[in-house]
Backbone and ligand atoms as CSV (ligand in chain L), in Angstrom:
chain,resi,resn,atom,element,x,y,z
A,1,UNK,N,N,19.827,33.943,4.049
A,1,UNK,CA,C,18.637,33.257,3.534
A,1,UNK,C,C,19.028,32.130,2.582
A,2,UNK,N,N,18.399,30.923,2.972
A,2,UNK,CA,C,18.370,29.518,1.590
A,2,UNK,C,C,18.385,29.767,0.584
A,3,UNK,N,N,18.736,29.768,-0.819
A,3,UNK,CA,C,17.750,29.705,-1.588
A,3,UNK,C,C,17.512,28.405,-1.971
A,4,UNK,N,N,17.277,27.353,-1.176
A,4,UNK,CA,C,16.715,25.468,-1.211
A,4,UNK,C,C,15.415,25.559,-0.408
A,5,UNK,N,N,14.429,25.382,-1.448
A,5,UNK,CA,C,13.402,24.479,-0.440
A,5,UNK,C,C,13.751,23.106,-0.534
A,6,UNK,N,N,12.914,22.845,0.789
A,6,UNK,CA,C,12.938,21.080,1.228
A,6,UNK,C,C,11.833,20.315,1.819
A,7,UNK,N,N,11.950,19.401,1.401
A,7,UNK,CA,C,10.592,18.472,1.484
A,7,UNK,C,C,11.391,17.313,1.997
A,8,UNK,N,N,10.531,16.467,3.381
A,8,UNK,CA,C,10.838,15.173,3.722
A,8,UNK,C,C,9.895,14.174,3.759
A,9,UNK,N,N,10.503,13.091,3.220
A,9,UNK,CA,C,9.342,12.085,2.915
A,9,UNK,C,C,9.785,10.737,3.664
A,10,UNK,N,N,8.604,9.639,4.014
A,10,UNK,CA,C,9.029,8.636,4.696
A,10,UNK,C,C,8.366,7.690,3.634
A,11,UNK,N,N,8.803,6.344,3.823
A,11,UNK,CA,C,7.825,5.242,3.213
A,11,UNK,C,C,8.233,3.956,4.355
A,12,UNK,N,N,6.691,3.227,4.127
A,12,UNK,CA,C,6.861,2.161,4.767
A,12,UNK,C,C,6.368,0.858,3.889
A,13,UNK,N,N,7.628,-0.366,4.077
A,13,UNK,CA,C,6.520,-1.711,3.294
A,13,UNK,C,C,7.182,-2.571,3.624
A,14,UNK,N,N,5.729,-4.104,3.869
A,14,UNK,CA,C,6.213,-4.947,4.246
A,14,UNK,C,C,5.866,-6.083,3.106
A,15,UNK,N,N,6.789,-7.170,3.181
A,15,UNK,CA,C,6.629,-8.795,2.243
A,15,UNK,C,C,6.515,-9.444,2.891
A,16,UNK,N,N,5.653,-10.438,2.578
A,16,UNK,CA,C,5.492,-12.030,3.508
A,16,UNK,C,C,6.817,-13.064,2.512
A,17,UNK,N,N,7.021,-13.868,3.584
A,17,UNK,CA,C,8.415,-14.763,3.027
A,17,UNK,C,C,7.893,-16.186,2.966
A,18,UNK,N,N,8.438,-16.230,1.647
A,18,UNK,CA,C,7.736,-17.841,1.365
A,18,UNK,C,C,8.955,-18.500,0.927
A,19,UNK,N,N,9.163,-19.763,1.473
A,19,UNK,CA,C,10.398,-21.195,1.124
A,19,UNK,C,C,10.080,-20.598,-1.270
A,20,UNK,N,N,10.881,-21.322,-1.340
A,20,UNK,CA,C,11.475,-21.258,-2.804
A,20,UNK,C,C,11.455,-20.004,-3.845
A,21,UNK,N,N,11.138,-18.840,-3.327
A,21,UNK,CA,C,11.170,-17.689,-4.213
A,21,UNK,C,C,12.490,-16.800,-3.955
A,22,UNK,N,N,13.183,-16.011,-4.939
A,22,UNK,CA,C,14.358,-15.537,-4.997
A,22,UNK,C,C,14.030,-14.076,-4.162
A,23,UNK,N,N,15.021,-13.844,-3.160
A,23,UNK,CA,C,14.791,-12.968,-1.974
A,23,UNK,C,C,15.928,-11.593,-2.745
A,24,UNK,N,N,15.236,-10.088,-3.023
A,24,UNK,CA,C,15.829,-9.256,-3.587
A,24,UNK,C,C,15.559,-8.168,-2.920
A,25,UNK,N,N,16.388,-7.820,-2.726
A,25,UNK,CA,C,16.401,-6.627,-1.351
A,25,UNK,C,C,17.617,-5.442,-1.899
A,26,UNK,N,N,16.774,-4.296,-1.895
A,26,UNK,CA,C,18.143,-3.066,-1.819
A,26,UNK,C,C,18.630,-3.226,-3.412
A,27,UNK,N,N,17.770,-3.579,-4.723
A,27,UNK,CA,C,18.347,-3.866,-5.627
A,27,UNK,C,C,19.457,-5.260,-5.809
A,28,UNK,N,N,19.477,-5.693,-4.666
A,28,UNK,CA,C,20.623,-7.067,-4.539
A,28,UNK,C,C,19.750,-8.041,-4.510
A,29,UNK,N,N,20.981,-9.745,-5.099
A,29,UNK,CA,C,19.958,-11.014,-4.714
A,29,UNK,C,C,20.690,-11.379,-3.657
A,30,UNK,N,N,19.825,-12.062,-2.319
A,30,UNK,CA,C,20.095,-11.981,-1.056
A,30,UNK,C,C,20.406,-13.315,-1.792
A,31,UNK,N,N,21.134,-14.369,-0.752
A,31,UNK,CA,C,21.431,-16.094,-1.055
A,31,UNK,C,C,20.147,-16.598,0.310
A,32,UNK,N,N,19.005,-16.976,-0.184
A,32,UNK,CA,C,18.473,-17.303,0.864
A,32,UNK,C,C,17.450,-18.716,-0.081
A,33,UNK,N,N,17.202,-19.448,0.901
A,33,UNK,CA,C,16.328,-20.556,0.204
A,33,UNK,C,C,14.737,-20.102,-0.102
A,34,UNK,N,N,14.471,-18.669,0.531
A,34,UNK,CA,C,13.207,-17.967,0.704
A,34,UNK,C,C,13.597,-16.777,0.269
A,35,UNK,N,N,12.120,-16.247,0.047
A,35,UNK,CA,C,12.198,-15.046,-0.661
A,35,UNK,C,C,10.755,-14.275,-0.477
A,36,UNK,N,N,10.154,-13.050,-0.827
A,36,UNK,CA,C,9.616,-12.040,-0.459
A,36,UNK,C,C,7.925,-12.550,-2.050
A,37,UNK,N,N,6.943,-12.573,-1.196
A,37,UNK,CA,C,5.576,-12.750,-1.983
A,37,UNK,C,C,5.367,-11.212,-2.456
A,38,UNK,N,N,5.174,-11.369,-3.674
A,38,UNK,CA,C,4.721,-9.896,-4.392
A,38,UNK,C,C,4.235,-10.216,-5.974
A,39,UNK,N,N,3.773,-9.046,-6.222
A,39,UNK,CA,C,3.650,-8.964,-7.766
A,39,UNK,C,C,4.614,-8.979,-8.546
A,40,UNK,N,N,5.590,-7.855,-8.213
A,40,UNK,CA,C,6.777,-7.683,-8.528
A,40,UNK,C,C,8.221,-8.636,-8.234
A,41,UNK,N,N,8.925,-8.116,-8.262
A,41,UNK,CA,C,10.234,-9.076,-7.400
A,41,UNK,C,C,10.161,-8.458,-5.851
A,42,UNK,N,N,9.355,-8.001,-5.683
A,42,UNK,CA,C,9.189,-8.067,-4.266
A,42,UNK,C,C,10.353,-7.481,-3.192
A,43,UNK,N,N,11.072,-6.386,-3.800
A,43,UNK,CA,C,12.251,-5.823,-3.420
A,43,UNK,C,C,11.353,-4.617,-2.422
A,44,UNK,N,N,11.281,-5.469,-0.953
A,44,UNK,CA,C,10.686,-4.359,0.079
A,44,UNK,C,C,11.177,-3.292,0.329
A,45,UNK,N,N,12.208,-3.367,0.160
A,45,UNK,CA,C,13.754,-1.424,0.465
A,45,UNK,C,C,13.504,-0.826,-0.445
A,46,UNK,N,N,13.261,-1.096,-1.740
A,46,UNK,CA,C,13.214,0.022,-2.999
A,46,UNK,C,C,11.670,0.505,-2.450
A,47,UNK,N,N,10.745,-0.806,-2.540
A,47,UNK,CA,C,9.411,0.171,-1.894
A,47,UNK,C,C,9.366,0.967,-1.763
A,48,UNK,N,N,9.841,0.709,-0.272
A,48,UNK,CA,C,9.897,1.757,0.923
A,48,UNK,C,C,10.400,2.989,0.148
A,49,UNK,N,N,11.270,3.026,-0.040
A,49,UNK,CA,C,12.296,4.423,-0.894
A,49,UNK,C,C,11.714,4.731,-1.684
A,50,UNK,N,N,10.934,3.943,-2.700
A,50,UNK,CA,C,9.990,4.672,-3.829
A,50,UNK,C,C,8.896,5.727,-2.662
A,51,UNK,N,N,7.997,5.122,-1.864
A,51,UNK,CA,C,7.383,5.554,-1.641
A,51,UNK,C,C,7.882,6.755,-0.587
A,52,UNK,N,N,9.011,7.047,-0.027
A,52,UNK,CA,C,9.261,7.801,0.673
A,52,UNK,C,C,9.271,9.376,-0.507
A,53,UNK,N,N,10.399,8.270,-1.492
A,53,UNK,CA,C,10.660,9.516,-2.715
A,53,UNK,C,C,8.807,10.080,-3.100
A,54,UNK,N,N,8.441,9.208,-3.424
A,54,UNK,CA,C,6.667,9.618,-4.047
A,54,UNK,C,C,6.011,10.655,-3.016
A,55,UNK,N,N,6.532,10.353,-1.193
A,55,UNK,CA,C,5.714,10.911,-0.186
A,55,UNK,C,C,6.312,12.597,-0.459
A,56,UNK,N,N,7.700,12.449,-0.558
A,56,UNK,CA,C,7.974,13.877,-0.192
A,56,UNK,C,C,7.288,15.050,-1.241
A,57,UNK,N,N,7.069,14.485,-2.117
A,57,UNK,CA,C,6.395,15.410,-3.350
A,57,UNK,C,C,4.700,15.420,-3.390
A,58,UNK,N,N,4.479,14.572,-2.297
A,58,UNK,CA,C,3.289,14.397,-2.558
A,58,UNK,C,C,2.431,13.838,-3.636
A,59,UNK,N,N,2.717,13.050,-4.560
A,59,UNK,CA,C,2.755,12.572,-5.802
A,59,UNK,C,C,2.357,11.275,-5.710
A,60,UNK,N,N,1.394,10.813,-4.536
A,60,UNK,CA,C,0.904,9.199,-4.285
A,60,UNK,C,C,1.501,8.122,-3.994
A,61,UNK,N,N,1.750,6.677,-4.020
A,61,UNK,CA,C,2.452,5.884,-3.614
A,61,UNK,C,C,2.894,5.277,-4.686
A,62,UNK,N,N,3.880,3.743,-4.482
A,62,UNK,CA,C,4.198,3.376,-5.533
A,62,UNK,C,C,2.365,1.933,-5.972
A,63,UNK,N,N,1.692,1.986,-4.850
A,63,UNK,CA,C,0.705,1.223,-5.525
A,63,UNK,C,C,-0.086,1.588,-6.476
A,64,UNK,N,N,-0.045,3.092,-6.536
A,64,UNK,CA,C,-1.082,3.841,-7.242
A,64,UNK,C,C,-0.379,4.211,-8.621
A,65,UNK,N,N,0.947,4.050,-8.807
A,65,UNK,CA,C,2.206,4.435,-9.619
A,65,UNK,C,C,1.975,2.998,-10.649
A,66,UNK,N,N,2.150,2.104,-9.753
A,66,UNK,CA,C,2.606,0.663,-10.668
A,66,UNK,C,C,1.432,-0.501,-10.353
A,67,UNK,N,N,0.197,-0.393,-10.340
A,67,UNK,CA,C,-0.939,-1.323,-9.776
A,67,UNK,C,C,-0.590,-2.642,-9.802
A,68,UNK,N,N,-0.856,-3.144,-8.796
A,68,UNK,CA,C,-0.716,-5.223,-8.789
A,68,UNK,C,C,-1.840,-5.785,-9.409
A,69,UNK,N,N,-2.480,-4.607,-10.276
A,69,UNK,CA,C,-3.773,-5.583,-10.949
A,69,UNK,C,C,-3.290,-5.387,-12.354
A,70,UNK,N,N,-2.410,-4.766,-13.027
A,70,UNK,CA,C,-1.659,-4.719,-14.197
A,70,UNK,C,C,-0.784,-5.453,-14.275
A,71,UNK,N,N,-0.815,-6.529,-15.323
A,71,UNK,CA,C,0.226,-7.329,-15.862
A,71,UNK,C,C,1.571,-6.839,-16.215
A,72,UNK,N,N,1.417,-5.550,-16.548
A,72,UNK,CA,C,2.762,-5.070,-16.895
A,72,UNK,C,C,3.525,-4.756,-15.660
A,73,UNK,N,N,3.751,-4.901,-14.424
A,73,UNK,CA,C,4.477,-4.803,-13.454
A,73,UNK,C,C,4.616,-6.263,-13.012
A,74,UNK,N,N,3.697,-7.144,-13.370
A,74,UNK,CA,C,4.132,-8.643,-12.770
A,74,UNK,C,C,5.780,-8.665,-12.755
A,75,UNK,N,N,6.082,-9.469,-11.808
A,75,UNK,CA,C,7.355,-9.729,-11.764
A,75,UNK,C,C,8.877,-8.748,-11.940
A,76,UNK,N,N,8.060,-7.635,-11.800
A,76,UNK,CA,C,9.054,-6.055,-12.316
A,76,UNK,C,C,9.885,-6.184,-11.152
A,77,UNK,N,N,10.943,-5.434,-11.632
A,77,UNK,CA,C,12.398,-5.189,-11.586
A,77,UNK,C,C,12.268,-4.198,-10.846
A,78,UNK,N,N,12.394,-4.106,-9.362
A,78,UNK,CA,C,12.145,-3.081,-8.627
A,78,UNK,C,C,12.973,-1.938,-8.625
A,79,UNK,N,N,14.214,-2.487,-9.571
A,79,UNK,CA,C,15.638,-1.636,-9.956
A,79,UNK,C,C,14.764,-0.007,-11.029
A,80,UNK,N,N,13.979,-1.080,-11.520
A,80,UNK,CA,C,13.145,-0.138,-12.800
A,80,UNK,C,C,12.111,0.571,-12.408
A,81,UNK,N,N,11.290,0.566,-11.220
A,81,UNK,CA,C,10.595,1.273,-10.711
A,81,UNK,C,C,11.041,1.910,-9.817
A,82,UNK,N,N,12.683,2.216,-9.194
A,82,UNK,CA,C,13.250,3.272,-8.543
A,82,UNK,C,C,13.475,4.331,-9.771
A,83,UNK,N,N,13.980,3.607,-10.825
A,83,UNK,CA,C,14.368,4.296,-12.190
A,83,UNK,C,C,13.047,5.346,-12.773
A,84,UNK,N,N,12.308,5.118,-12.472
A,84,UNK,CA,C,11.073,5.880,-12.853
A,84,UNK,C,C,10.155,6.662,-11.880
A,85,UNK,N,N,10.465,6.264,-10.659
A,85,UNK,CA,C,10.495,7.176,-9.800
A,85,UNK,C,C,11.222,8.521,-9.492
A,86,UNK,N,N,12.312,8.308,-9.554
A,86,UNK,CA,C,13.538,9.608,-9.468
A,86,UNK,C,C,12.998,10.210,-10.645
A,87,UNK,N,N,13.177,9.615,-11.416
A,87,UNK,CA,C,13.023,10.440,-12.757
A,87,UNK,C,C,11.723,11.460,-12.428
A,88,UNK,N,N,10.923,11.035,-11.873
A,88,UNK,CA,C,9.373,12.367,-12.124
A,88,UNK,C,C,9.894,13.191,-10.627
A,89,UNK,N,N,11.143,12.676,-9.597
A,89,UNK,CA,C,11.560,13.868,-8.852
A,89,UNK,C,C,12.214,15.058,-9.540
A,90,UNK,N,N,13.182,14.105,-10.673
A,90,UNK,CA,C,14.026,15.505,-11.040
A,90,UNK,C,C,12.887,16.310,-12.452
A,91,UNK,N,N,12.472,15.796,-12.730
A,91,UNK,CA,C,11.447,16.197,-13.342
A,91,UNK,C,C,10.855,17.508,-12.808
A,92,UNK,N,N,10.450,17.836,-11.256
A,92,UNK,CA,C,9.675,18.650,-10.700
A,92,UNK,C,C,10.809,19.610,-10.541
A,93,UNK,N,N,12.302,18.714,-10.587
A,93,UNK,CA,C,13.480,20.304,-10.744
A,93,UNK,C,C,13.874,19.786,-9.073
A,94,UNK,N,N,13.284,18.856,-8.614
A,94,UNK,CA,C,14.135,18.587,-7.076
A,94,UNK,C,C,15.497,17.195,-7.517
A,95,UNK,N,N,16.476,17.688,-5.932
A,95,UNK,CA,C,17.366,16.605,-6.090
A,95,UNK,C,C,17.427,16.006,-5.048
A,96,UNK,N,N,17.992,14.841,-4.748
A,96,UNK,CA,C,18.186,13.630,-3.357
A,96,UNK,C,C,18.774,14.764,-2.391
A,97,UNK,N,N,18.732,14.713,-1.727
A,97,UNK,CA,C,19.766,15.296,-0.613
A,97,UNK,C,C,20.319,13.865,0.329
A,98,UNK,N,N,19.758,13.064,0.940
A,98,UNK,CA,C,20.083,11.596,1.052
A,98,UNK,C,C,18.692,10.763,1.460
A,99,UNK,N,N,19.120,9.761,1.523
A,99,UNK,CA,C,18.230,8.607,2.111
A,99,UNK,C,C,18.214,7.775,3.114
A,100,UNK,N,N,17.333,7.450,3.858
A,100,UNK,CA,C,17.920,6.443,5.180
A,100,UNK,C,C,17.073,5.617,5.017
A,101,UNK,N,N,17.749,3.935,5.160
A,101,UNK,CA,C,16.512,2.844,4.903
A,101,UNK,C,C,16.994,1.835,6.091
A,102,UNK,N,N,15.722,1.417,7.059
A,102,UNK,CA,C,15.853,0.385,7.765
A,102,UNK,C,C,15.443,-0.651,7.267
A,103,UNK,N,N,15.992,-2.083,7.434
A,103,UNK,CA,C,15.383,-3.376,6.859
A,103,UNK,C,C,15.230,-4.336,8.264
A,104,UNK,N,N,14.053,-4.551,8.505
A,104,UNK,CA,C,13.763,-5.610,9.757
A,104,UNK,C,C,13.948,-6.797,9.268
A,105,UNK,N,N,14.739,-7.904,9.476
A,105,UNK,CA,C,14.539,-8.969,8.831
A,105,UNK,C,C,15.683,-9.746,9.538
A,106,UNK,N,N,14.324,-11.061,10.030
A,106,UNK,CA,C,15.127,-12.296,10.697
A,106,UNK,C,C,16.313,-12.752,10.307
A,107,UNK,N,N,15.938,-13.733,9.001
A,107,UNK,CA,C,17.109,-14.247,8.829
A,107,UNK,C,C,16.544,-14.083,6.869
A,108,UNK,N,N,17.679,-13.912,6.239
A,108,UNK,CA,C,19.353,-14.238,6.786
A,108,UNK,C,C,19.727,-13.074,6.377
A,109,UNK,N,N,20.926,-12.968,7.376
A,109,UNK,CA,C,21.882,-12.106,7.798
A,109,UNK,C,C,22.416,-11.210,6.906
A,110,UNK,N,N,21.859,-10.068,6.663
A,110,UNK,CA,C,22.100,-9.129,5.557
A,110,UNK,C,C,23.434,-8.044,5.347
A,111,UNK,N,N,23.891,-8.023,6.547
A,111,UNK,CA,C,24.788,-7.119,6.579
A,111,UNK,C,C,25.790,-6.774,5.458
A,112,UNK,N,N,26.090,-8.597,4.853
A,112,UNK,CA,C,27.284,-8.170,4.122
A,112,UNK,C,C,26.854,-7.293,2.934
A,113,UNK,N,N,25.699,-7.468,2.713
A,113,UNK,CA,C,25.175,-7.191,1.313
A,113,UNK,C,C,24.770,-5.665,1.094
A,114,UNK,N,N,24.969,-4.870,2.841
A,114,UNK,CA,C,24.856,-3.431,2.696
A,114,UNK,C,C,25.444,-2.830,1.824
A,115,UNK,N,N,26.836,-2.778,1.575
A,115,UNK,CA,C,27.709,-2.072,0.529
A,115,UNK,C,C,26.925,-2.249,-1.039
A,116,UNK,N,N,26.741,-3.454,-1.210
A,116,UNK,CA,C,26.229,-3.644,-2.732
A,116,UNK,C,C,24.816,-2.600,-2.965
A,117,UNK,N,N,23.866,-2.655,-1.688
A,117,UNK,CA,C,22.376,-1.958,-1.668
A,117,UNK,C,C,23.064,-0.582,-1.751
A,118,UNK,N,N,23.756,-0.267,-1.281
A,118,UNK,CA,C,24.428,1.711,-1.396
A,118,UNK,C,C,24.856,1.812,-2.944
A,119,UNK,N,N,25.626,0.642,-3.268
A,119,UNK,CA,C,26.547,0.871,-4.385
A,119,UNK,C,C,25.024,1.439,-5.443
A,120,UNK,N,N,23.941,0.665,-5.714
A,120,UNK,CA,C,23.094,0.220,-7.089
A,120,UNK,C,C,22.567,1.513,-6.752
A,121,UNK,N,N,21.697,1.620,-5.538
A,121,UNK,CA,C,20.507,2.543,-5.208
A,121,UNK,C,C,21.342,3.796,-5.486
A,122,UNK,N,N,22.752,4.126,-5.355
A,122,UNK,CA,C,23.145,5.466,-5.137
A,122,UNK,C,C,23.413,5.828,-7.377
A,123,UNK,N,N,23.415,4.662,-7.324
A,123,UNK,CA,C,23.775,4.568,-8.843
A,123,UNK,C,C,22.818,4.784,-9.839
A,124,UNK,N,N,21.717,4.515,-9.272
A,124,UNK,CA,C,19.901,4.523,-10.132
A,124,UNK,C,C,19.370,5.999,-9.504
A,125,UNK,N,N,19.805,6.558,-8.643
A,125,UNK,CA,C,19.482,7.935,-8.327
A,125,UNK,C,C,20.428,8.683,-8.005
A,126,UNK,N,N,21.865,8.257,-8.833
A,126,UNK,CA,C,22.529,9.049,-9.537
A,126,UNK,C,C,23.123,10.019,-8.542
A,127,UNK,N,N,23.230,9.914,-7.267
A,127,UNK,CA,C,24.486,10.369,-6.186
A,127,UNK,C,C,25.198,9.712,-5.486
A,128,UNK,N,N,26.549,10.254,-4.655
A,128,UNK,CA,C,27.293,9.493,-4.431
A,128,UNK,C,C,26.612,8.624,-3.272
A,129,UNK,N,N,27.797,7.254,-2.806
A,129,UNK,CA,C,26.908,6.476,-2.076
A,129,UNK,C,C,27.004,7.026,-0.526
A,130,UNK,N,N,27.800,8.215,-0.158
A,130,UNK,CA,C,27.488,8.674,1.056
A,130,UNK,C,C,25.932,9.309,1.370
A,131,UNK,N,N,25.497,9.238,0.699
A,131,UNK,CA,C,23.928,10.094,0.507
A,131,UNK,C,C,22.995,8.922,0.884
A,132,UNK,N,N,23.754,7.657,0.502
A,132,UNK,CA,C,22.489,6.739,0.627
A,132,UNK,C,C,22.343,5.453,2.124
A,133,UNK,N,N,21.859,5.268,2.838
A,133,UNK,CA,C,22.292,4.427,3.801
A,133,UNK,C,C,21.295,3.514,4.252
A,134,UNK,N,N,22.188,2.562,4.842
A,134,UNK,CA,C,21.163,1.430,4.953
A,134,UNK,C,C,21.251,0.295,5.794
A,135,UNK,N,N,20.597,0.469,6.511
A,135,UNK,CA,C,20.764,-0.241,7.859
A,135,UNK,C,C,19.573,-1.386,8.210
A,136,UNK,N,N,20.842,-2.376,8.979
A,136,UNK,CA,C,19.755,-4.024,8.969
A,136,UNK,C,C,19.753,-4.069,9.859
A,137,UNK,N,N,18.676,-4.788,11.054
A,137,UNK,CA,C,18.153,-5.080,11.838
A,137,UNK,C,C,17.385,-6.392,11.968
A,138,UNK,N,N,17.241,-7.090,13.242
A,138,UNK,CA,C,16.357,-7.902,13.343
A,138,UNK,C,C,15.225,-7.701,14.508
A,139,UNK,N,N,14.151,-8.205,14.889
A,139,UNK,CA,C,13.126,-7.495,15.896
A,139,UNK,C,C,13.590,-8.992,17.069
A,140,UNK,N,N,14.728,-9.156,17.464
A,140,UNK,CA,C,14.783,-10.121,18.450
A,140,UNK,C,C,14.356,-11.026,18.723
A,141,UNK,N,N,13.809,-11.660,17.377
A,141,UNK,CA,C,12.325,-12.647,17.481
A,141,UNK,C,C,11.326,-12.778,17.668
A,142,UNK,N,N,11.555,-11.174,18.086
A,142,UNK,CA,C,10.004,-11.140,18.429
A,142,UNK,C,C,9.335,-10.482,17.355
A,143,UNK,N,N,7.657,-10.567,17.114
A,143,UNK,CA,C,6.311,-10.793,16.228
A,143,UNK,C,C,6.950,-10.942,14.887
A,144,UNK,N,N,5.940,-10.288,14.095
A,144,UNK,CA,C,6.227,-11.461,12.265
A,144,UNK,C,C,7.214,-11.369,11.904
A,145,UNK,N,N,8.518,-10.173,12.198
A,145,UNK,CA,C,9.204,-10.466,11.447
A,145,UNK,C,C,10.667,-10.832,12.101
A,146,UNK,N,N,10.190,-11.652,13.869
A,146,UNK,CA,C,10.733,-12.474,14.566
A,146,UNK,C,C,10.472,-14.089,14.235
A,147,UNK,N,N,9.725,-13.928,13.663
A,147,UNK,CA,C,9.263,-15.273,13.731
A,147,UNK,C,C,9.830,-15.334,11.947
A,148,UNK,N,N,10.306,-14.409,11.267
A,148,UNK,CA,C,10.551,-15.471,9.905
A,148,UNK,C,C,9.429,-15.410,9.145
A,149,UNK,N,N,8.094,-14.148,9.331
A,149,UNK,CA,C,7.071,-14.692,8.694
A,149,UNK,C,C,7.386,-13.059,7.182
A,150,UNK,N,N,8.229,-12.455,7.705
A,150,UNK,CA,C,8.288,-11.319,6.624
A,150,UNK,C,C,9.183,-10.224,6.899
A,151,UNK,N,N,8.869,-9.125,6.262
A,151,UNK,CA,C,10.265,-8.714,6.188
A,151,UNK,C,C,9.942,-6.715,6.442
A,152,UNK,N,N,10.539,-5.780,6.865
A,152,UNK,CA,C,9.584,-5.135,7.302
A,152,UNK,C,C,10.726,-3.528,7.099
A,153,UNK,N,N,10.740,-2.485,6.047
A,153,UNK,CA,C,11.217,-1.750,5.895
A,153,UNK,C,C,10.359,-0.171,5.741
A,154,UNK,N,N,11.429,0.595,6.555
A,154,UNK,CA,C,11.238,1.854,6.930
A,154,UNK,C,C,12.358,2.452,5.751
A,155,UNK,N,N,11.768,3.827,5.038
A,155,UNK,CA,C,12.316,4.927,4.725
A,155,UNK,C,C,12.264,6.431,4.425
A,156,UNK,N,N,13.438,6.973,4.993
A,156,UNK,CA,C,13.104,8.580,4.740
A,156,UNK,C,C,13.648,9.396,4.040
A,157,UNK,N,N,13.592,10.420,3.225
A,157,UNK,CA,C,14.125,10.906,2.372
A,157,UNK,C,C,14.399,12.520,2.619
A,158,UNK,N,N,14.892,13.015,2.169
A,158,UNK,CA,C,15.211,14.711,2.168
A,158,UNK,C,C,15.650,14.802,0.671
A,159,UNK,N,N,14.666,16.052,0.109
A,159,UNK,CA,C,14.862,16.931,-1.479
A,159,UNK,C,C,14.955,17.630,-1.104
A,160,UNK,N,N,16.030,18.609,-1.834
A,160,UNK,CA,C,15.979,19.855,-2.153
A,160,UNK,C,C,16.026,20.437,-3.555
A,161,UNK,N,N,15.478,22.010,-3.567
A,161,UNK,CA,C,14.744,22.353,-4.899
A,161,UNK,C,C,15.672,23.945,-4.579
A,162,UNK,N,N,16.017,24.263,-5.721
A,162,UNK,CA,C,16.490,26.051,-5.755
A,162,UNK,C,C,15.463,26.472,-5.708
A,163,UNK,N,N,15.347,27.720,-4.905
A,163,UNK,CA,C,14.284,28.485,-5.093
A,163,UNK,C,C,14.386,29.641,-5.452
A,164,UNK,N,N,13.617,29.419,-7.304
A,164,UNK,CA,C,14.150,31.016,-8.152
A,164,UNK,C,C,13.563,32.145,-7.975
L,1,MG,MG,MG,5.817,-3.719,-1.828
């Protein structure tokens, strides 16, 4: 017999991409002349992962967490709202078991910048970076986020909790 329960959570979120804003993805700054429309810095992978982390506990999303009608998240540090997320997981007494994050996105070419997105994210939720993974993709050109119009990330999570 276990003694781990486990809970799995997914999140999904997308950004529209606009010419002159700084493009931040996975906790990293991408080098792109475009970048992601948001309240925040617009870091679509942490989203996703916040909200996967928020889904598995059942504990709401990150819109309901950090509202886009509050000034105090303008322009937030999506580094700082993973940071405060984990925190109310281990809080409940659960830990990461790992993470899987897809990133749809035309251009530009993200790959190199995978290692750096494992290095931060595994570092702000505090396990090693084999736990954390993260995988880029593009949709072949084809619909919005073929065409360059945005950017489009999937994630899933697994906690586990002792069970006393
Ligand atoms: Mg978002």
């Amino acid at each position: 017999m276990t003694p781990w329960d486990y809970r799995i959570g997914q999140g999904y979120d997308v950004h529209a991409i606009a010419e002159g804003l700084p493009m931040w993805l996975g906790g990293v700054r991408i080098d792109s002349p475009s970048g992601f429309v948001a309240h925040s810095d617009g870091d679509v992978a942490i989203h996703a992962l916040c909200d996967a982390l928020l889904g598995a506990l059942a504990l709401g999303d990150i819109g309901h967490l950090f509202p886009d009608t509050d000034d105090k998240w303008k322009g937030a540090d999506s580094k700082k709202l993973l940071d405060i997320v984990i925190r109310r997981i281990w809080q409940n007494g659960w830990e990461l078991c790992n993470a899987d994050i897809t990133i749809a996105l035309q251009a530009p070419k993200i790959a190199r910048y995978v290692p750096d997105m494992r290095k931060v994210l595994a570092g702000i939720m505090e396990v090693q970076e084999d736990r954390v993974s993260v995988k880029a993709t593009t949709t072949e050109r084809l619909g919005f986020v073929g065409r360059g119009e945005g950017c489009e990330v999937w994630a899933v999570v697994l906690l586990k909790r002792r069970i006393l």
